[in-house]
C-alpha positions in Angstrom: -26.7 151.4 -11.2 -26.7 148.8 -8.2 -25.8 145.1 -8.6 -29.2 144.0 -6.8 -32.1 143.3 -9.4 -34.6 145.0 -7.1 -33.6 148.4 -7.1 -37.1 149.0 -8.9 -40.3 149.1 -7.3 -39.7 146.1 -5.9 -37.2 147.3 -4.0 -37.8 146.8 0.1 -38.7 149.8 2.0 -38.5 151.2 5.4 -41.7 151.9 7.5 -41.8 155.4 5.6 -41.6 154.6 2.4 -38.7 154.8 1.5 -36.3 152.9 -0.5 -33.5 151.1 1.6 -29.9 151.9 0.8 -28.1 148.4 -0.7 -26.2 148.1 2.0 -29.2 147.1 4.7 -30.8 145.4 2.2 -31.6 141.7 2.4 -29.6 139.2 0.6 -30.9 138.5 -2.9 -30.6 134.6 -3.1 -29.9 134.4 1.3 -27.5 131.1 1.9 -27.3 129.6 5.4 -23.9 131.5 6.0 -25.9 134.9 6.0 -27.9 133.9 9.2 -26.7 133.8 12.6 -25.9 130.3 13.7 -28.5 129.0 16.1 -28.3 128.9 19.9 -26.2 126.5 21.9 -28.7 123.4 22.2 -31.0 124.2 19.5 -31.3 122.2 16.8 -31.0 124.0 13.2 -34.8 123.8 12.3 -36.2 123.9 15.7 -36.2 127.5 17.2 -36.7 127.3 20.8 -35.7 123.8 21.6 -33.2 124.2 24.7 -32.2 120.6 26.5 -33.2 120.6 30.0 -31.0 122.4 32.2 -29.6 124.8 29.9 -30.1 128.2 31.4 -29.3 131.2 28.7 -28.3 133.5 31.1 -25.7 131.4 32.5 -22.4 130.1 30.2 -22.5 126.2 29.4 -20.4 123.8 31.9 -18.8 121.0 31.0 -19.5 119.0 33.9 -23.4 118.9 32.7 -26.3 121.1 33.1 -26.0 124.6 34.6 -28.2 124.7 37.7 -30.3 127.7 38.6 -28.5 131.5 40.3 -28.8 131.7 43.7 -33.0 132.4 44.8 -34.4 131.2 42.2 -36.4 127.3 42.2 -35.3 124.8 40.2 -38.6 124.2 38.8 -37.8 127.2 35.8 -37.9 131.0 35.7 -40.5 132.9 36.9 -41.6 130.4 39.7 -40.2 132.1 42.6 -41.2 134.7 45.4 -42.2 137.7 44.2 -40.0 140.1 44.4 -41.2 143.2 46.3 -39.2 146.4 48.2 -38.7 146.2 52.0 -41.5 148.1 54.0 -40.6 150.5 57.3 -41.3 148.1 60.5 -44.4 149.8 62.4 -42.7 149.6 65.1 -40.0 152.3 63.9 -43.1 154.6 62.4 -44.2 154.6 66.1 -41.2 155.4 67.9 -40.2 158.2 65.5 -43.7 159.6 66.0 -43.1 159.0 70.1 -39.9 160.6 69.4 -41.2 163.6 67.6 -44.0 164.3 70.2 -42.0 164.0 73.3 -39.1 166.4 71.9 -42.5 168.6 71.5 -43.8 168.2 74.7 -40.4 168.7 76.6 -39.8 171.4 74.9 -43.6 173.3 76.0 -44.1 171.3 79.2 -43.3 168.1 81.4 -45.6 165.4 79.1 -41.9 164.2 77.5 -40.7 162.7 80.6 -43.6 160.2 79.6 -42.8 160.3 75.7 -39.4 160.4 76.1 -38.8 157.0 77.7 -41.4 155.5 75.3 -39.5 156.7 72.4 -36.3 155.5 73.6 -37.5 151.6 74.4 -39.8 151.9 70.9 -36.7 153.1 69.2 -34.6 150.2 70.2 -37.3 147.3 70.0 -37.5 148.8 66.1 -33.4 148.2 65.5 -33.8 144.8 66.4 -36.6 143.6 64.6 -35.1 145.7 61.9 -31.5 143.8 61.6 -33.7 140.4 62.7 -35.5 140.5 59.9 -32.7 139.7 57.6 -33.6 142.8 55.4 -37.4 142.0 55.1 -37.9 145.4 57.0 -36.7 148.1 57.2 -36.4 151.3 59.7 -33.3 151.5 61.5 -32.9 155.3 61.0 -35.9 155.9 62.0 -35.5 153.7 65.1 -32.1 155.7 65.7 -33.7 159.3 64.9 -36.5 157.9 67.6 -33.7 157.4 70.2 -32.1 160.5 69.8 -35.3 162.4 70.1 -36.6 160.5 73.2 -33.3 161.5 74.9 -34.1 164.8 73.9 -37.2 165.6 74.8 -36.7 163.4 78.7 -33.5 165.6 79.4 -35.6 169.0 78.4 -38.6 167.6 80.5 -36.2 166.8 83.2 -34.2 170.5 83.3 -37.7 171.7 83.1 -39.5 169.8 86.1 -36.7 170.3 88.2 -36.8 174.4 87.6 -40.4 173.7 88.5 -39.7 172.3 92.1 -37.0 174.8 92.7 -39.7 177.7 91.8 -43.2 176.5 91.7 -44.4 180.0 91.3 -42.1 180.0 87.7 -45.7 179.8 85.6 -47.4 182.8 87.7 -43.7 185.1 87.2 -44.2 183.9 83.5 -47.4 184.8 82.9 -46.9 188.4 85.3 -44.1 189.2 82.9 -46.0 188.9 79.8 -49.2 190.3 80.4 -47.5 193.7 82.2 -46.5 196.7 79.9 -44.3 198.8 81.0 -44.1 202.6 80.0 -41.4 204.7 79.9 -42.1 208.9 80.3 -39.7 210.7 78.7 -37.7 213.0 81.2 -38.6 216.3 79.2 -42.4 215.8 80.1 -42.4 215.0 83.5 -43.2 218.7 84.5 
């Protein structure tokens, strides 16, 4: 039999039901020395009294009061800007769409010598705001993919425009070839 008077009915019980094992039981007769002592600055009676200045999170200083980390007011936690995840800059969303349309259109046709140049200038106004804004923004790969696509699609349009002038009939040769079928008569038949 157990040294602890309740091991009756009386006996505390877990959330099921069932009897607790002496060992996480609570003391009988509890003395001060079974508690945890109480925080640094609170008074033994008081729970939740902190002097002013003292900052839990932070280890006590000798010199006097801890102040505040780095960002947040000294008016007390949970004063301060909200914190929220950087958004893509617009300005990158637009040159990566630029971008993607003129590698499109220098690829089928002559429109990305427009696009292209857009892209490009788009792409780099977006890096700068992007490292400007001090990490408020964000989209300097997309400003970067922008760039690289821009330069792409120009230098297609280009390769394109200029096979153009050499051979302005290029579309009508194009077009011949595709719609003409050619038919081959096996030799054995020709008689």
């Amino acid at each position: 039999m157990s040294d602890d008077p309740r091991s009756g009915d009386d006996a505390p019980r877990d959330p099921w039901g069932n009897p607790l094992p002496p060992e996480d039981r609570p003391p009988a007769d509890p003395r001060p020395e079974d508690f945890p002592p109480p925080f640094p600055g609170e008074a033994p009676g008081t729970p939740g009294a902190v002097p002013p200045g003292y900052n839990p999170a932070w280890p006590p200083s000798a010199d006097g009061p801890t102040p505040p980390p780095p960002g947040v007011p000294s008016q007390g936690w949970g004063q301060g800007e909200p914190w929220a995840p950087a958004k893509n800059d617009g300005l990158a969303v637009g040159a990566l769409i630029a971008g993607i349309a003129s590698l499109l259109c220098g690829i089928a046709g002559i429109l990305g010598v427009v696009l292209g140049p857009t892209a490009i200038t788009m792409g780099v106004l977006a890096r700068r705001r992007v490292a400007a804004s001090g990490g408020r923004v964000r989209g300097e790969g997309l400003g970067t993919a922008a760039i690289a696509m821009g330069v792409i699609g120009t230098t297609v349009s280009i390769v394109y425009l200029i096979i153009f002038i050499r051979n302005p009939d290029i579309l009508t040769d194009i077009m011949d070839q595709l719609n003409t079928t050619t038919t081959t008569v096996p030799a054995d038949s020709a008689n």
